[in-house]
MDAnalysis code that builds the backbone (N, CA, C; Angstrom):
import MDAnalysis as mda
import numpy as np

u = mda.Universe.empty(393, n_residues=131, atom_resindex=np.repeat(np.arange(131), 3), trajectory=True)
u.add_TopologyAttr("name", ["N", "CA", "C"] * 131)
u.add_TopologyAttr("resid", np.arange(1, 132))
u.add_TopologyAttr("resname", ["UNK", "UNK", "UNK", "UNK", "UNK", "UNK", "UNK", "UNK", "UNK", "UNK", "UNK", "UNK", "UNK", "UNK", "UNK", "UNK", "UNK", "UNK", "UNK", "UNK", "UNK", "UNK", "UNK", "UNK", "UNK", "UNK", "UNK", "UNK", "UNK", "UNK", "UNK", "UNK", "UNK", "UNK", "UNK", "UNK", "UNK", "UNK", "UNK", "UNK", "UNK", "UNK", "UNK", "UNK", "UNK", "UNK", "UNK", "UNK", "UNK", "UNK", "UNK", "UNK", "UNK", "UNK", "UNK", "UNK", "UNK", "UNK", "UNK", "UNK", "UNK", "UNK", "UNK", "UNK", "UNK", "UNK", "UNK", "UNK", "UNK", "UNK", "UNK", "UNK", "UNK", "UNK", "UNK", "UNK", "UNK", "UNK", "UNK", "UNK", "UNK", "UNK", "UNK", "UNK", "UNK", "UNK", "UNK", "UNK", "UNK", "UNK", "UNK", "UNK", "UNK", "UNK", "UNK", "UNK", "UNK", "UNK", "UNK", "UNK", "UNK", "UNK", "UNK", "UNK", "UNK", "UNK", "UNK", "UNK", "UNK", "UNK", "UNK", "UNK", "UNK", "UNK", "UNK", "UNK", "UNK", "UNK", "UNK", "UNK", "UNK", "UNK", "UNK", "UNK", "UNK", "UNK", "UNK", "UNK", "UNK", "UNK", "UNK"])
u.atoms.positions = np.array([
    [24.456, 12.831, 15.308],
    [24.336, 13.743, 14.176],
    [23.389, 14.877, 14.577],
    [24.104, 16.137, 14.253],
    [23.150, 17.326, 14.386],
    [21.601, 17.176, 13.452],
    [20.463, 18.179, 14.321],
    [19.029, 17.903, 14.220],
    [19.096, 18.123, 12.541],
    [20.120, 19.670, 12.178],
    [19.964, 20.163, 10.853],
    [19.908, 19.222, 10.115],
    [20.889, 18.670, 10.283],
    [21.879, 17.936, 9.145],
    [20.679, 16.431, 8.839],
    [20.011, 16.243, 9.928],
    [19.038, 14.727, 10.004],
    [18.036, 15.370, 9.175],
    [17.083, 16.587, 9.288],
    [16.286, 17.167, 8.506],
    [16.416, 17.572, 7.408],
    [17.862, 17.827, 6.301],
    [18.822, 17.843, 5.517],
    [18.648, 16.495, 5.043],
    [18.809, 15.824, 5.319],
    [18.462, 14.244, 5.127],
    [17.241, 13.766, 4.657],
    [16.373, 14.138, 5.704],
    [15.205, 13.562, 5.157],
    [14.325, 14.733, 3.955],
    [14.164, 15.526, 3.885],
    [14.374, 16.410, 2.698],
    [14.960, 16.112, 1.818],
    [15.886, 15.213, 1.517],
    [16.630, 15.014, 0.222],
    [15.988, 13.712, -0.068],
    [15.705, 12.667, 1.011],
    [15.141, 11.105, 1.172],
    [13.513, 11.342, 0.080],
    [12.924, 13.003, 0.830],
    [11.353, 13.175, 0.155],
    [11.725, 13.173, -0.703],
    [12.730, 13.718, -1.701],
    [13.082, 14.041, -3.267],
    [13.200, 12.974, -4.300],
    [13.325, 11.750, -3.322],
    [13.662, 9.940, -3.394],
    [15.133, 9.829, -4.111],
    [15.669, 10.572, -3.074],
    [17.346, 10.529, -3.256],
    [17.363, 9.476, -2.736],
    [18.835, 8.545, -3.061],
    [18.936, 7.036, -2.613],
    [19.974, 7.602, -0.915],
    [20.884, 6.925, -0.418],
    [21.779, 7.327, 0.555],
    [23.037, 7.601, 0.247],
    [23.385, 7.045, -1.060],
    [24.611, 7.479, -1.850],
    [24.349, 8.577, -2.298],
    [23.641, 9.003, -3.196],
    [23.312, 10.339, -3.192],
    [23.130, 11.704, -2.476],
    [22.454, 11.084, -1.530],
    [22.440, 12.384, -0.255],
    [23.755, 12.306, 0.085],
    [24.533, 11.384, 0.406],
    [25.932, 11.629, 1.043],
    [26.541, 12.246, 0.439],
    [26.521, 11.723, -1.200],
    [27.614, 12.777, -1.606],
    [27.142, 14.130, -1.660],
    [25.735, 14.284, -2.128],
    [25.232, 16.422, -1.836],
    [25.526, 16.557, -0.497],
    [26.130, 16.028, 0.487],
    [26.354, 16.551, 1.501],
    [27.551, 16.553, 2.287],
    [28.241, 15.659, 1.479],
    [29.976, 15.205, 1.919],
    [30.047, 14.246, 3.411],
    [28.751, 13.380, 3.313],
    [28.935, 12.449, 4.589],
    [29.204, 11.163, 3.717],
    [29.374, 9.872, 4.868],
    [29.822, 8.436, 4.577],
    [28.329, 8.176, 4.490],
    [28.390, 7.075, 3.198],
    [26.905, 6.752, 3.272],
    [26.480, 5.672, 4.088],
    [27.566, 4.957, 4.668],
    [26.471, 4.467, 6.332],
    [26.421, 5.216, 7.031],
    [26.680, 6.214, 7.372],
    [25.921, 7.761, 8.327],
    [24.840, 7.851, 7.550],
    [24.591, 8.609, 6.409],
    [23.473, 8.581, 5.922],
    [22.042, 7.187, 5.693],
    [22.722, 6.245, 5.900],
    [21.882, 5.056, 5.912],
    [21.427, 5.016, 7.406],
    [22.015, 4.728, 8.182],
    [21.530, 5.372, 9.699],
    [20.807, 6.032, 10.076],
    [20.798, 7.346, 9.506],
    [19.583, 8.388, 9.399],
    [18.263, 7.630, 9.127],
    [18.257, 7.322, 8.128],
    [17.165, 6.709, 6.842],
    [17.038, 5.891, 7.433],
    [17.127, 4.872, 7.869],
    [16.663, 4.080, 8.689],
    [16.216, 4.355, 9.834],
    [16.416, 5.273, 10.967],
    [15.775, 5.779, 12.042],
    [14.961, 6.245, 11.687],
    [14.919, 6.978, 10.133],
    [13.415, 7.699, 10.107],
    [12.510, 7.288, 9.805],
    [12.731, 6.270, 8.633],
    [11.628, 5.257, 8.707],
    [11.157, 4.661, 9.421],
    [11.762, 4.184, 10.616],
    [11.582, 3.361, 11.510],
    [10.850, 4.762, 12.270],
    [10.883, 5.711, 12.688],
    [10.218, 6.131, 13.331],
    [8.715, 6.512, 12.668],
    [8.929, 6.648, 11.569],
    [7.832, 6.897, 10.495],
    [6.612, 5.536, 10.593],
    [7.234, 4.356, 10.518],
    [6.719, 3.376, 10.388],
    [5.818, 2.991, 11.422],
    [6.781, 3.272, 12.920],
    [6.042, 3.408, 14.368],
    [4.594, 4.490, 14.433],
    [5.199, 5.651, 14.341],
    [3.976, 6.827, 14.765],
    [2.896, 6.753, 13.523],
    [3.161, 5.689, 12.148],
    [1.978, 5.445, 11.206],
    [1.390, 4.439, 11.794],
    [1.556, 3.338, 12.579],
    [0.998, 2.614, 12.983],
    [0.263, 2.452, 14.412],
    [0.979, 3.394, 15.066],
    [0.132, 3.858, 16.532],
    [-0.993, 4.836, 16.332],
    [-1.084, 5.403, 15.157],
    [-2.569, 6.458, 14.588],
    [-3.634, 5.505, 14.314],
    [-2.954, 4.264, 13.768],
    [-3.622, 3.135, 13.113],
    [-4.504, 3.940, 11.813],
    [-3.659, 4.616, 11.315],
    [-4.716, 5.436, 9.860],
    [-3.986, 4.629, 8.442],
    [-4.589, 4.622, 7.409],
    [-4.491, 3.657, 6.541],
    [-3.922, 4.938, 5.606],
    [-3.268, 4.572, 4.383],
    [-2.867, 4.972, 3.167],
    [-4.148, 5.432, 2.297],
    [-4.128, 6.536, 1.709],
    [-5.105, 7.250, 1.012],
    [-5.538, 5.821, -0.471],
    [-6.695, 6.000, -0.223],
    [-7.446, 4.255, -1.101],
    [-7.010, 5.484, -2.652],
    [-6.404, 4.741, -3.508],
    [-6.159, 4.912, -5.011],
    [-7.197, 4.438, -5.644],
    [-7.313, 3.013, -5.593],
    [-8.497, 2.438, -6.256],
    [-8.925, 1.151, -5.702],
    [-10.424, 0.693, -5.872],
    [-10.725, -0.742, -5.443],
    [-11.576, -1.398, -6.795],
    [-10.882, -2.589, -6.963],
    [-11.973, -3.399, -7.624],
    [-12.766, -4.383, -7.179],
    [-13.376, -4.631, -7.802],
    [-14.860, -6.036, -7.865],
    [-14.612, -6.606, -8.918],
    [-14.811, -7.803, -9.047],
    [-15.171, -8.644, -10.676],
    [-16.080, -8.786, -10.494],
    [-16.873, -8.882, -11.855],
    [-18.270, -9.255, -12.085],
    [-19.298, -8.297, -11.864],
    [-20.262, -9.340, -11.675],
    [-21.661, -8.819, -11.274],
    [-21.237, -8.961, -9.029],
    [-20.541, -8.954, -9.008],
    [-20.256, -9.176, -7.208],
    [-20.526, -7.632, -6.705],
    [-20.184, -6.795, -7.570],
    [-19.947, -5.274, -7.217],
    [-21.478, -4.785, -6.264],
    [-22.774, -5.107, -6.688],
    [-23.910, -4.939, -6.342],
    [-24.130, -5.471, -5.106],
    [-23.663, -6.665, -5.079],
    [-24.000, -7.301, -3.387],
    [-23.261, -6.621, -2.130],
    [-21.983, -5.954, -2.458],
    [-21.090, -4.939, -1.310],
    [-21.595, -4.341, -1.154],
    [-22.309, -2.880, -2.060],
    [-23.299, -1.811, -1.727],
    [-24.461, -1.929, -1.086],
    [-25.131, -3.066, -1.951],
    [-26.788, -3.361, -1.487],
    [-27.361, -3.519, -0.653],
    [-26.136, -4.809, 0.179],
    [-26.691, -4.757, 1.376],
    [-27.997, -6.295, 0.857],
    [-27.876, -6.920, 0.244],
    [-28.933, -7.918, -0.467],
    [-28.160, -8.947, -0.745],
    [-29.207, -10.487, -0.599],
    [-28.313, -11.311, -0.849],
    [-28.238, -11.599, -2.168],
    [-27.199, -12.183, -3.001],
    [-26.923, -12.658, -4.148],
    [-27.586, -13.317, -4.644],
    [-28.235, -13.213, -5.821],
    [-29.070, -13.984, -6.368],
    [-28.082, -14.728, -7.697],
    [-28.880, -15.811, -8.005],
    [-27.857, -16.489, -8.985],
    [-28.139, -16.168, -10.615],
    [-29.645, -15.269, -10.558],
    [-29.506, -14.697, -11.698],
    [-28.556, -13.286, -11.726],
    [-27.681, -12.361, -11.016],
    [-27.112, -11.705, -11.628],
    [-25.628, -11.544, -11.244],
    [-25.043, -12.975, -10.901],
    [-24.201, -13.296, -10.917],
    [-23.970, -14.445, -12.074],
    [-22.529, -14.390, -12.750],
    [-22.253, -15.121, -13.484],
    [-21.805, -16.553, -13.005],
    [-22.464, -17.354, -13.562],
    [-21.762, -18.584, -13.735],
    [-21.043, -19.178, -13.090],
    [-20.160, -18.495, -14.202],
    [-18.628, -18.913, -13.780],
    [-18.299, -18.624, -12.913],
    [-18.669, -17.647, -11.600],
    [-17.736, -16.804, -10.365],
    [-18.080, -18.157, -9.410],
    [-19.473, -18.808, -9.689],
    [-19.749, -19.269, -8.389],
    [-19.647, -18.846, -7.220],
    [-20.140, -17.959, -6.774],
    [-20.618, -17.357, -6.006],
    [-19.075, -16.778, -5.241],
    [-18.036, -16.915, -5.761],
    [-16.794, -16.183, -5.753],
    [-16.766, -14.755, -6.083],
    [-15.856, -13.422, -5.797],
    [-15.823, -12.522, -5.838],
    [-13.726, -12.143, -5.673],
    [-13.321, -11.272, -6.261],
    [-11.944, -11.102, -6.719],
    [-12.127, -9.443, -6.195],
    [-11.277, -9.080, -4.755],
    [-11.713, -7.719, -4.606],
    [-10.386, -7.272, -4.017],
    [-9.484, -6.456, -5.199],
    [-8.522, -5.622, -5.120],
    [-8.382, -4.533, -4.572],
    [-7.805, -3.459, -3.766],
    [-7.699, -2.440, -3.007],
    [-6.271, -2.195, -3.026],
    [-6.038, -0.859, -3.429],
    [-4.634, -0.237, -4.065],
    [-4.504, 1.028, -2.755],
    [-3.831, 1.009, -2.308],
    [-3.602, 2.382, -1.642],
    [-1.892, 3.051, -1.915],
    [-2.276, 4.375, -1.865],
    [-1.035, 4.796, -2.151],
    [-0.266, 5.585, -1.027],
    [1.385, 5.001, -1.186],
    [1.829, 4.749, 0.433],
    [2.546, 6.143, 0.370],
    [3.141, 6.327, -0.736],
    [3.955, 7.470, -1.059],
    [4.380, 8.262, -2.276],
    [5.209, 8.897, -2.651],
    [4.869, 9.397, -3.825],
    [5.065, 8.428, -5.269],
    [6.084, 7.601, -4.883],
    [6.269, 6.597, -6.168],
    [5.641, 5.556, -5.622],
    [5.102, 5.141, -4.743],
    [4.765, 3.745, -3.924],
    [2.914, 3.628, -3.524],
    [3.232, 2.259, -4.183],
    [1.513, 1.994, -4.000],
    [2.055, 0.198, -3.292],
    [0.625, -0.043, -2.380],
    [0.245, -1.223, -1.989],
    [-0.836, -1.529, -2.338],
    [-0.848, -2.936, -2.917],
    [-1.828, -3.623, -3.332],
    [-2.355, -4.892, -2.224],
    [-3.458, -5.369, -2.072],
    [-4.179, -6.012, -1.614],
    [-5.284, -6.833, -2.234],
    [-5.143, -8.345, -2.225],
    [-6.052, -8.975, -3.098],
    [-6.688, -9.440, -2.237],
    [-7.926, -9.785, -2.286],
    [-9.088, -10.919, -1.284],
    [-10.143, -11.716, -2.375],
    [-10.039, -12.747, -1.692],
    [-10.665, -13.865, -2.497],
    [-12.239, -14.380, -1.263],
    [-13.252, -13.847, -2.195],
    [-14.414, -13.910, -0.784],
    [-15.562, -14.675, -1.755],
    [-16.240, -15.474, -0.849],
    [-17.476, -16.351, -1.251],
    [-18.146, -15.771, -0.427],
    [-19.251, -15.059, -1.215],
    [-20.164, -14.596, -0.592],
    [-21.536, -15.241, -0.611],
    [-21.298, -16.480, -0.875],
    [-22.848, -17.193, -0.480],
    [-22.741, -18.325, 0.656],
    [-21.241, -18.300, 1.429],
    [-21.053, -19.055, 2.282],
    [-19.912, -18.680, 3.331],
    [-18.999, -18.615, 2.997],
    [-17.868, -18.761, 3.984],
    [-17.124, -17.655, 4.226],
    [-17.318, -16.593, 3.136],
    [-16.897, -15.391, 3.831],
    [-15.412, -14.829, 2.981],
    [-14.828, -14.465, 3.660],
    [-13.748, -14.339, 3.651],
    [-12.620, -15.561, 3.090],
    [-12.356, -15.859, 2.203],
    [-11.628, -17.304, 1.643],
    [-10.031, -17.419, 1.740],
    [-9.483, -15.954, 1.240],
    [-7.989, -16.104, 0.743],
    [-7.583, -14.139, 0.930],
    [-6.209, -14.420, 1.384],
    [-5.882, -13.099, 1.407],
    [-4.544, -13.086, 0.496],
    [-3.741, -11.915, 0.081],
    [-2.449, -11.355, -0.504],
    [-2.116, -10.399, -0.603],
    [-1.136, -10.337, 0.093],
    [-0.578, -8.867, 0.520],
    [-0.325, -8.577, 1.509],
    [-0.172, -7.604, 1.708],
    [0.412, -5.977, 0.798],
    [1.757, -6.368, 0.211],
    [1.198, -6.346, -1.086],
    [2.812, -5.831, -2.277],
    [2.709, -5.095, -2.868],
    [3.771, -4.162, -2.548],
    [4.043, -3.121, -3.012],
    [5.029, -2.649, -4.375],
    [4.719, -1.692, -4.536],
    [5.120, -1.544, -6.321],
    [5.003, -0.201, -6.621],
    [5.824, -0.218, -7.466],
    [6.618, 1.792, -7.912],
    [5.764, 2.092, -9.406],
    [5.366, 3.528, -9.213],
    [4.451, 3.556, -10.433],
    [4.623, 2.611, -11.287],
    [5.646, 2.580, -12.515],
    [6.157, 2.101, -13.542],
    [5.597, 0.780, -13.039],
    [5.636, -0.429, -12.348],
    [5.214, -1.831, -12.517],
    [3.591, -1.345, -11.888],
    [3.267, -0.873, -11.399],
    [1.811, -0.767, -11.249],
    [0.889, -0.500, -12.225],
    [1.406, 0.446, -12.914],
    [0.670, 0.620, -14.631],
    [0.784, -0.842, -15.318],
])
């Protein structure tokens, strides 16, 4: 496939045209057009991961009183942590991958012992279920 016609493509892909769609604004078969879209991602996917640069951070959370011990730099005291966390901490990190597309990231960390406990993720999700 000519260079135009691939850049034609992915220009319509930024617009978050599906491959049926671009085919027909363009009068191709939409496994030609799926072909495309797939090489480009795939090349997209490669040269994002050989930069090794991360997705622009949307948002991060903390539960609790945990938020103070990340910054501080101090160890946790058990008066200003609650209770209930036991010395547990719930720390979410959202980055956004693309224009409708966010990845989420959960970590489950004990910070009065072991560190690092539990990971989940990256799942990803289109505005509408992320709200």
């Amino acid at each position: 496939m000519n260079p135009e016609l691939e850049q034609d493509i992915a220009n319509l892909r930024g617009l978050n045209l599906t491959p049926k769609q671009i085919a027909r604004k363009l009068g191709l078969r939409v496994s030609d057009v799926s072909v495309v879209v797939r090489a480009q991602a795939e090349a997209h996917a490669t040269a994002h991961g050989k930069t090794a640069t991360l997705d622009p951070l949307l948002e991060f959370w903390v539960n609790g009183g945990a938020v103070d011990h990340f910054f501080d730099n101090q160890a946790p005291s058990t008066n200003s942590v609650d209770d209930e966390s036991q010395g547990m901490a719930i720390v979410t990190v959202t980055r956004k991958a693309s224009y409708n597309r966010m990845v989420i990231c959960t970590y489950l960390l004990d910070y009065w012992c072991l560190g690092l406990k539990d990971t989940m993720g990256p799942r990803k999700y289109n505005t509408q279920d992320y709200a």
